[in-house]
Structures are given as C-alpha cells and as structure tokens.
NUZABA-766332 format. One record per residue (C-alpha): residue number from 1; residue in one letter; z, y, x. Coordinates in pm, 1 decimal. Example, Ala and Ser with C-alpha at 12.3 -4.5 7.8 and 13.67 -1.06 7.14 Angstrom:
% residues 2
   num   residuo         c3         c2         c1
     1         A      780.0     -450.0     1230.0
     2         S      714.0     -106.0     1367.0
//
This chain:
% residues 334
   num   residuo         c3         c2         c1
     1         X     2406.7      212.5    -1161.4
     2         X     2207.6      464.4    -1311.5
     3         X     2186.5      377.2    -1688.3
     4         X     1874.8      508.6    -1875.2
     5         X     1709.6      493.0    -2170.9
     6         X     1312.9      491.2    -2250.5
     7         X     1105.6      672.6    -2512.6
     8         X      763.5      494.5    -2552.5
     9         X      620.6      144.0    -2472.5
    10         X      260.4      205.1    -2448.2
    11         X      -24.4      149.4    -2163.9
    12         X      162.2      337.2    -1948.3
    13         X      510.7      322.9    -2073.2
    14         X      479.5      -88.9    -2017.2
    15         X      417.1       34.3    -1628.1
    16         X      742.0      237.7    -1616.0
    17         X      943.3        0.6    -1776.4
    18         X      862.1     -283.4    -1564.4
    19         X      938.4     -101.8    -1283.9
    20         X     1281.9       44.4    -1388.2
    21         X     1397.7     -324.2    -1499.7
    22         X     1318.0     -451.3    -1145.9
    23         X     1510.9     -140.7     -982.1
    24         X     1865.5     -271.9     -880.8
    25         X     2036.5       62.1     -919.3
    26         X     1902.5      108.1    -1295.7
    27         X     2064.9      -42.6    -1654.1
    28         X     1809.1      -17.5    -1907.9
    29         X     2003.3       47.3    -2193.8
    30         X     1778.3      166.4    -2482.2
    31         X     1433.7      171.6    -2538.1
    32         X     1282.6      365.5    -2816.6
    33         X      939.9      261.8    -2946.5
    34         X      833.0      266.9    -3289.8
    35         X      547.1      -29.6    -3282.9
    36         X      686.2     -287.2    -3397.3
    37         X      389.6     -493.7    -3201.1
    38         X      529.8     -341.2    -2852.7
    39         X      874.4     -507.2    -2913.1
    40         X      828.9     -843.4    -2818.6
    41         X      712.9     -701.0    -2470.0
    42         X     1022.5     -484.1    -2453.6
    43         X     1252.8     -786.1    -2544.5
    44         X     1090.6    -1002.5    -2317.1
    45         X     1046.4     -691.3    -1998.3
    46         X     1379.3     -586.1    -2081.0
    47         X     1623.9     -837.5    -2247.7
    48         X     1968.8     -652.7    -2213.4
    49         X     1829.5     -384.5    -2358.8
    50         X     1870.2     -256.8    -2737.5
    51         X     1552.1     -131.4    -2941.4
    52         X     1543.5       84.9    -3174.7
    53         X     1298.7      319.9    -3367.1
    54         X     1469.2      646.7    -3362.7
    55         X     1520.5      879.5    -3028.9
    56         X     1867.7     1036.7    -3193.6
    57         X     2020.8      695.2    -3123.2
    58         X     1919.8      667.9    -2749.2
    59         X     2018.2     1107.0    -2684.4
    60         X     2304.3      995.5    -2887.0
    61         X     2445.1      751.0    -2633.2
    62         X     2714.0      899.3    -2413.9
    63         X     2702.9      659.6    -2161.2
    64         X     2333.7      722.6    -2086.2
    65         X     2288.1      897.0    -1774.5
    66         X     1864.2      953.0    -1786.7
    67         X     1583.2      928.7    -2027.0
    68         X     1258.3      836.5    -1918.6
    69         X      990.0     1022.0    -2176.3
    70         X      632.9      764.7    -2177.1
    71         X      525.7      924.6    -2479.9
    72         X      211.5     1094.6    -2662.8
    73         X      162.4     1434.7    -2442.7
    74         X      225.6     1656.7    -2759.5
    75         X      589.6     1506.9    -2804.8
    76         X      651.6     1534.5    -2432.5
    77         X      781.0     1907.8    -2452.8
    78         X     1025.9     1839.1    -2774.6
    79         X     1159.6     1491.8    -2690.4
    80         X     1229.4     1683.4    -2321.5
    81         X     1405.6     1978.9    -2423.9
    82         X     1645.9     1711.6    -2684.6
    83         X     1708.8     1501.2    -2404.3
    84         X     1848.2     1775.6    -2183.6
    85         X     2039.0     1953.5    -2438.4
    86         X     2170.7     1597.9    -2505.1
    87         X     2323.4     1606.9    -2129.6
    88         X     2061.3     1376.5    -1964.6
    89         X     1850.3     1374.5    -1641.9
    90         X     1474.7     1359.1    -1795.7
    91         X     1167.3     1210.1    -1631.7
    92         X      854.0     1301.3    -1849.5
    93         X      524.2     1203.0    -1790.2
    94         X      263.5     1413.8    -1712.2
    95         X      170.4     1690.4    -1814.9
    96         X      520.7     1820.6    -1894.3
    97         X      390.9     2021.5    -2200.1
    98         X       60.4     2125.4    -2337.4
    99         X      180.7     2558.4    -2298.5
   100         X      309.6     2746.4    -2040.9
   101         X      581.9     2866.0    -2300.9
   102         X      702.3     2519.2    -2369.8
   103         X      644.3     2432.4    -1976.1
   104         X      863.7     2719.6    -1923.6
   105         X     1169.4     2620.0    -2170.1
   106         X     1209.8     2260.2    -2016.7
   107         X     1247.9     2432.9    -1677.7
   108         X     1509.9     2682.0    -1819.0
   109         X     1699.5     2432.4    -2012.7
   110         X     1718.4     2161.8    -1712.3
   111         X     1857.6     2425.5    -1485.9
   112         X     2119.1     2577.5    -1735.6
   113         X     2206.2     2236.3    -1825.9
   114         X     2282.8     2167.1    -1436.1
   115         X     2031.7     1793.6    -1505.2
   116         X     1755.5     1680.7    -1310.6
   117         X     1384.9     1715.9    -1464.3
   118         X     1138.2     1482.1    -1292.2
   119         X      734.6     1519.0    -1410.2
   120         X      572.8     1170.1    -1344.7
   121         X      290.9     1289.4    -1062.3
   122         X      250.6      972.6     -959.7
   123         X       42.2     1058.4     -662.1
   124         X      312.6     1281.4     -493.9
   125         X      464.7      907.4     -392.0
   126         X      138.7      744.1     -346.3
   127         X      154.7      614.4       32.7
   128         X     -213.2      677.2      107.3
   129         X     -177.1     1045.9      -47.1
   130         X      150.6     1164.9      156.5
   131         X      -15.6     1034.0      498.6
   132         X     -287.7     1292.1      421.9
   133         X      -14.1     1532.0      384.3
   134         X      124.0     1435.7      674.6
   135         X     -227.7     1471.3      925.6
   136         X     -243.9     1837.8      778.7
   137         X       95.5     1931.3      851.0
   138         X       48.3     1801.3     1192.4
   139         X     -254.9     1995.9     1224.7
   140         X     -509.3     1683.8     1273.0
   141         X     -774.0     1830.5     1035.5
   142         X     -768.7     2178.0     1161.1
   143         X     -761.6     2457.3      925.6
   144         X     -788.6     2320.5      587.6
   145         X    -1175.1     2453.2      443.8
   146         X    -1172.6     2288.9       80.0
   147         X    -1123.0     1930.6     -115.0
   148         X    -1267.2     1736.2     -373.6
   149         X    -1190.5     1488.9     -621.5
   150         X    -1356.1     1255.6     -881.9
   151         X    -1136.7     1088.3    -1121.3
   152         X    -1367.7      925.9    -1360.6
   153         X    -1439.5      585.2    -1560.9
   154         X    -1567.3      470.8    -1898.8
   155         X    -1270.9      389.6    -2208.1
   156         X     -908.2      522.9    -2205.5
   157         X    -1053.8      780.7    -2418.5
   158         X     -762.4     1050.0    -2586.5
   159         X     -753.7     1213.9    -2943.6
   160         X     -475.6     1388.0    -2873.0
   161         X     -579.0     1579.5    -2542.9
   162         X     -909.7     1605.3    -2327.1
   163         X    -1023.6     1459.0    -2038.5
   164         X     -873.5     1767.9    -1854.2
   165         X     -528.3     1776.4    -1973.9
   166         X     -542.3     1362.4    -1912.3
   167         X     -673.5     1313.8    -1591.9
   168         X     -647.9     1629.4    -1430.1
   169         X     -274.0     1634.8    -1387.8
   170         X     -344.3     1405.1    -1086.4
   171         X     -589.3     1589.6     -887.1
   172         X     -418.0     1947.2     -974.2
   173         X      -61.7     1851.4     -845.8
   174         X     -216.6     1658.7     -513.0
   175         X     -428.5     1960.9     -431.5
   176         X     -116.7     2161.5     -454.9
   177         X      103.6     1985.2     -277.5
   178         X     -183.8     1939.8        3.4
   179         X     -246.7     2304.4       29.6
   180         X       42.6     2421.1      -45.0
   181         X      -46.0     2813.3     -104.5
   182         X      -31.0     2945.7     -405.5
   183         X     -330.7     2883.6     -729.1
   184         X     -471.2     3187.3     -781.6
   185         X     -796.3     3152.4    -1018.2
   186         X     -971.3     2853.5    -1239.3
   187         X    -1268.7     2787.8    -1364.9
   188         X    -1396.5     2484.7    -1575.3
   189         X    -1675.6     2408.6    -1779.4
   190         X    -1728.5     2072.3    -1991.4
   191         X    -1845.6     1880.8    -2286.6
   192         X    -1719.0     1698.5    -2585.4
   193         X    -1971.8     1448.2    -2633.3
   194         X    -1774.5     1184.8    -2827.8
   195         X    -1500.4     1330.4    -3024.5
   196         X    -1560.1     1748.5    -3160.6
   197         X    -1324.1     1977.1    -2959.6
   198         X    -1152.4     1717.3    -2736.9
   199         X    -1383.7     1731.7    -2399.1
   200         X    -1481.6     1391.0    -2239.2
   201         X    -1603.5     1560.4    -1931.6
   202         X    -1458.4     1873.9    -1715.1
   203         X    -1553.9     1975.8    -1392.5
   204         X    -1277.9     2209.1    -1284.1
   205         X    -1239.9     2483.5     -979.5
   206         X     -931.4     2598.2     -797.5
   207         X     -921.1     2909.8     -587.3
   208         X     -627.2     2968.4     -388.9
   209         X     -452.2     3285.1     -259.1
   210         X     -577.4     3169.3      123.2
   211         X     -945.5     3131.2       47.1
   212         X     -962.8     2723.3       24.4
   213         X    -1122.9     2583.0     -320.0
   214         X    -1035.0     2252.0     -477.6
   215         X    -1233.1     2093.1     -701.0
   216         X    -1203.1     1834.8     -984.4
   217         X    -1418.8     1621.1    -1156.1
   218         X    -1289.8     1423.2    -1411.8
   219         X    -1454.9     1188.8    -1763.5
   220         X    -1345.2      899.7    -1937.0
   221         X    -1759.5      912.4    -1989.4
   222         X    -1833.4      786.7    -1669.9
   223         X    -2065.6      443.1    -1550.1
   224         X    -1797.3      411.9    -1233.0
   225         X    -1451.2      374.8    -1215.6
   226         X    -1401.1      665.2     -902.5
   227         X    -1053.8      756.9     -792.3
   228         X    -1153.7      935.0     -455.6
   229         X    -1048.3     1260.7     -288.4
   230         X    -1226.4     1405.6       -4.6
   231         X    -1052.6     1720.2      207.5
   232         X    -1235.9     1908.7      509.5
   233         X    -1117.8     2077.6      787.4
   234         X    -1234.3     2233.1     1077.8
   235         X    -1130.9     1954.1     1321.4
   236         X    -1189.9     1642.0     1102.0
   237         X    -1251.1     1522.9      707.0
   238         X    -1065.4     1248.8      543.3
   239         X    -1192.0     1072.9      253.1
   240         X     -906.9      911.4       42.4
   241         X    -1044.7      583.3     -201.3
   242         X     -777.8      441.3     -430.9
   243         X    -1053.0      202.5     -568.8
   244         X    -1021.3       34.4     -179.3
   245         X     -788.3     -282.9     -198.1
   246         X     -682.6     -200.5      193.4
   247         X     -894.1       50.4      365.9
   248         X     -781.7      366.1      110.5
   249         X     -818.6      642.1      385.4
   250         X    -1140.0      710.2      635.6
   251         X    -1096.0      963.3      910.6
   252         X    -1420.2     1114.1     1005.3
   253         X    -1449.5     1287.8     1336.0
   254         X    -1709.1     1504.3     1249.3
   255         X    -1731.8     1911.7     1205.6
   256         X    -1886.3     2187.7     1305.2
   257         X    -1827.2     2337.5     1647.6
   258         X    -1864.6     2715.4     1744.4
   259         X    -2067.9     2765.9     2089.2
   260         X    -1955.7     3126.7     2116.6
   261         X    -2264.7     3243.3     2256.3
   262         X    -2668.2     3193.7     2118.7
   263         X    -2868.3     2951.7     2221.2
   264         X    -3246.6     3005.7     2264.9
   265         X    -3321.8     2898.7     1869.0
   266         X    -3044.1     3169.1     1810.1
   267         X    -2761.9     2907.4     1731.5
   268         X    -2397.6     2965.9     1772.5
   269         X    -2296.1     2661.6     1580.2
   270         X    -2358.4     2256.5     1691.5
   271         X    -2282.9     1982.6     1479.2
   272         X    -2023.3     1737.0     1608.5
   273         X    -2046.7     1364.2     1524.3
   274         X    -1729.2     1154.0     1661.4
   275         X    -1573.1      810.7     1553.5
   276         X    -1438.1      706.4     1252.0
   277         X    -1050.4      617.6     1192.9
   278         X     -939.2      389.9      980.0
   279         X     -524.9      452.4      973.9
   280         X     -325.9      134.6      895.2
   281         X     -102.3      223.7      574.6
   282         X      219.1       14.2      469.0
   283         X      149.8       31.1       45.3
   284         X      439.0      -13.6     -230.9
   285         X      339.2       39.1     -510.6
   286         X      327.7      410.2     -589.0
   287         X      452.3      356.7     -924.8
   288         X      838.6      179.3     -797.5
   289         X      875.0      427.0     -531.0
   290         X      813.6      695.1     -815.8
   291         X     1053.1      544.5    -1037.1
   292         X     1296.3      504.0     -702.1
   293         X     1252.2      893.0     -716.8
   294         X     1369.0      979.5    -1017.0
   295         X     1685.3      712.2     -995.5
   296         X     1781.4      921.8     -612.2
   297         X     1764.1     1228.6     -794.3
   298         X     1957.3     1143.3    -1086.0
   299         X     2264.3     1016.8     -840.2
   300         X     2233.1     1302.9     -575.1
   301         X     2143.7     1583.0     -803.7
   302         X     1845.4     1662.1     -528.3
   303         X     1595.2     1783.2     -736.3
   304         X     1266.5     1558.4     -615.5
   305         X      895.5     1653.3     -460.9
   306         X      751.1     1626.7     -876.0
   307         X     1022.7     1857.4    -1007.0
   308         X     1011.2     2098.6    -1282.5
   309         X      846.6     2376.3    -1092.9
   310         X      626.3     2158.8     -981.6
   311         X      512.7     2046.5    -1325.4
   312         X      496.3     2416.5    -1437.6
   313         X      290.8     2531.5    -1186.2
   314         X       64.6     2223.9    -1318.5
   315         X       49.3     2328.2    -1653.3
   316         X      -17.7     2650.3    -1528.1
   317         X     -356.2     2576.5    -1392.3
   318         X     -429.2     2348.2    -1679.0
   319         X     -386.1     2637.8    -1871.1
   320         X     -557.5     2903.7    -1743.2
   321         X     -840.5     2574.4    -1660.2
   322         X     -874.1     2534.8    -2056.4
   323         X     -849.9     2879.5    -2122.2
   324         X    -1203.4     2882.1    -1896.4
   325         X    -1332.7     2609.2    -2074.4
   326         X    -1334.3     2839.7    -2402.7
   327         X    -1473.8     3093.2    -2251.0
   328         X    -1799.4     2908.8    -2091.7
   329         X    -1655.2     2911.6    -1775.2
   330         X    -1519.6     3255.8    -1688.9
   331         X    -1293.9     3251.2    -1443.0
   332         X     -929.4     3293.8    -1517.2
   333         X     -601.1     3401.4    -1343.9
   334         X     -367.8     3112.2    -1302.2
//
C-alpha cells in the first residue's frame, strides 16, 4: 500500500481524490483542505481519512509515503519543494510552477532527495492521445508536417493565472511528447477581456528544432466547449475529439502526393483523397490510469512519462509563451 496524503479539495482536487480512494494499492491518510464547505465531501469520498487545515501536519507524518498537491497554481512550487524536503514522492498538478527558477528547484530537490516528482499531464495517459503516439512512431502518418489544438469553452475562468498558464499545459506537453524534438521558439498573442492583466484568450505558436509548428488555441471566452487536436503528415492526418463520447480519433487518408515530373498545367503535386478510419479504442478513464501512474512510480522508483523534466520543459515554453505575450507577440527562445 502506498499511503498518501492530499493538499486541496477543489474542482479538480474532488477528481483526484476519488480516484486515489478507489485505487486498491493507495491509503488515503490525510487530506489537507482549508474550506470547511469541502469537508463533508472529503469525509464522505474518503472516510478513513483524517482532515485537517494545516499542510505541516500531513509533511509531518512519517508514515506517509506521497503527497498529492491539487492546489492553487501559485502554491504548487512551495507546497512541492516542502513535501520533498519532507521525504515524500510528490504529484503536483499542472503547471509545476509559474518560473523556470522555481520549475528548476523542484527538479533539483526531487533528484537530491532520491523521491519521485510526478506533474499531473493528464493527457500523457489519455488512451485516445497515446494511440496517436503510437501511429507516428510506427510511421502511419508519414513525416510529421505540423498540429493543432483548440482547447476552449465559456466559465472556469482563473484570477490567479491566464487562460495560457491554465489550459495550455495540456496542449504544450501532448505536442511534446508527439513530436518529440526539442521546443525551440514561441510566440503568443492574446487578450484580457474580462479581468485586467489575466488573458482570457491566447493563441500560442511552437517552433521546433526539426521545422514542425504546433499550435494552440485556448479561452475560457469561448461559445463551444472544443477539446480537439488535429496533426498532419505526409501520409495521413488524424483528428483527435475528446468532446466524442466513442468515436475520439478520425484517420483521414488524404495528402498530397509528389508526381516527380510536370504535367502539362506545370504540376508536380496531385491531391490524394482515400478513406476514412475510425480506430476502435478501449477508454479508462484517463484520470485513474494517471493516478495508477503516480502510485507505480512511487513503489518502483521508475520515474513516469509526466516526470519532472517533463514538467520543466512545460514551464519552459509557458514561459518564454508569456514572455511573447508582453511583448505583442515577438517571438521568443524557449
């Protein structure tokens, strides 16, 4: 058993929760959670385990093997660096920290400290997202040209980050782990329409050492809710939907084919139109095998696919993505 302790109850700290409860290899021990409204659901999600106010009691526990970190983004850096200096495998939610500095530290102190550090990217363990993975290693797309992704709703909206630093996370850490090559430039422009200083809306580019681009849109300002990615090759596209209840990934067989010689209009290149593949996908919920993760890392000491590096290099493009944003777009080196 792998007993762990949690640090924030809140929309998204509910999800964790539920899901490390239901885990047979976890003990919830502690959960920390100053709302006083948020403790009925604890005691009810979680009835074994205590409750408490203060963080100090749960790093203070030395039978606590992990601590799960489901709080505000700014405390994510602090509450990670205590928990590790405490002797204690950490999963934080994304984005690790809101500085490369402070990114930096948690990555240093989790490997001096010999403890795992997990960054919750839940789409590294998202089913539908790792069979994409899977068609480009296996070369089914081709050479990959660029991808796209919209990330976008109306509510949910942050005061103590923007849209960027909230939703972007996602989109960043898929594109890296689809491309795999190394960020090399970012450039984002956007708006804050509702709140002064926080943007609602960011539009975000990623140019990578190879030549492919990624791009990001992401609002809380948004008609639609859109959770879609699209990525092109030069054999075939796949569109990804995470809004589809069944049918989350499309395989189009369509591209652009070089002749190799001119035809009599002077064209070398001919459009190709083919079938479209619908791939049958076995979903869990992305969340429990996330959470599955983190509780195989903890025992084996295997750091896992969302590690710390992982979450740095995040935070690295966010970075250099909001540095752009200040600057009206300029582009900036990751």
């Amino acid at each position: 058993m792998t007993r762990l302790g949690q640090l924030g109850v809140g929309y998204w700290g509910r999800n964790l929760l539920r899901n490390f409860v239901g885990l047979r290899e976890c003990e919830v021990k502690w959960v920390c959670e100053p709302v006083q409204s948020a403790h009925k659901f604890i005691a009810t999600t979680a009835p074994t385990a205590r409750i408490t106010a203060e963080d100090t009691e749960v790093f203070g526990d030395p039978d606590l093997d992990a601590v799960v970190i489901a709080t505000p983004a700014p405390t994510h850096a602090e509450l990670a660096m205590q928990a590790l200096s405490a002797g204690k495998h950490v999963f934080v939610e994304k984005p690790m920290a809101l500085t490369v500095p402070d990114a930096e530290r948690i990555v240093r102190t989790a490997a001096a400290a010999g403890k795992v550090l997990m960054v919750g990217h839940l789409l590294e363990y998202h089913p539908a997202f790792l069979r994409v993975k899977e068609m480009i290693e296996a070369g089914e797309l081709g050479e990959i040209y660029y991808l796209y992704s919209t990330r976008v709703n109306l509510g949910r909206v942050r005061k103590d980050e923007n849209a960027l630093w909230s939703l972007a996370p996602h989109d960043i850490s898929i594109a890296l782990m689809i491309l795999g090559d190394e960020p090399v430039a970012a450039t984002a422009i956007g708006r804050d329409y509702l709140q002064r200083g926080i943007e609602d809306v960011a539009f975000l580019t990623i140019r990578f050492a190879k030549g492919q681009i990624a791009h990001c849109h992401v609002s809380w300002l948004d008609p639609h809710k859109v959770r879609q990615l699209t990525v092109v090759g030069s054999k075939k596209m796949v569109v990804l939907d995470d809004m589809e209840p069944s049918e989350k990934l499309r395989v189009y067989d369509k591209g652009v084919n070089w002749t190799g010689q001119y035809s009599s209009y002077g064209d070398a290149l001919t459009l190709r139109e083919g079938d479209i593949h619908i791939p049958h996908l076995e979903m869990v919920e992305p969340l429990r095998l996330e959470c599955q993760a983190f509780l195989d890392a903890a025992r084996s000491g295997v750091p896992p696919r969302s590690d710390g590096r992982d979450g740095l290099n995040v935070v690295r493009v966010l970075a250099a993505a909001d540095r752009s944003l200040r600057e009206n777009g300029a582009p900036v080196p990751v």
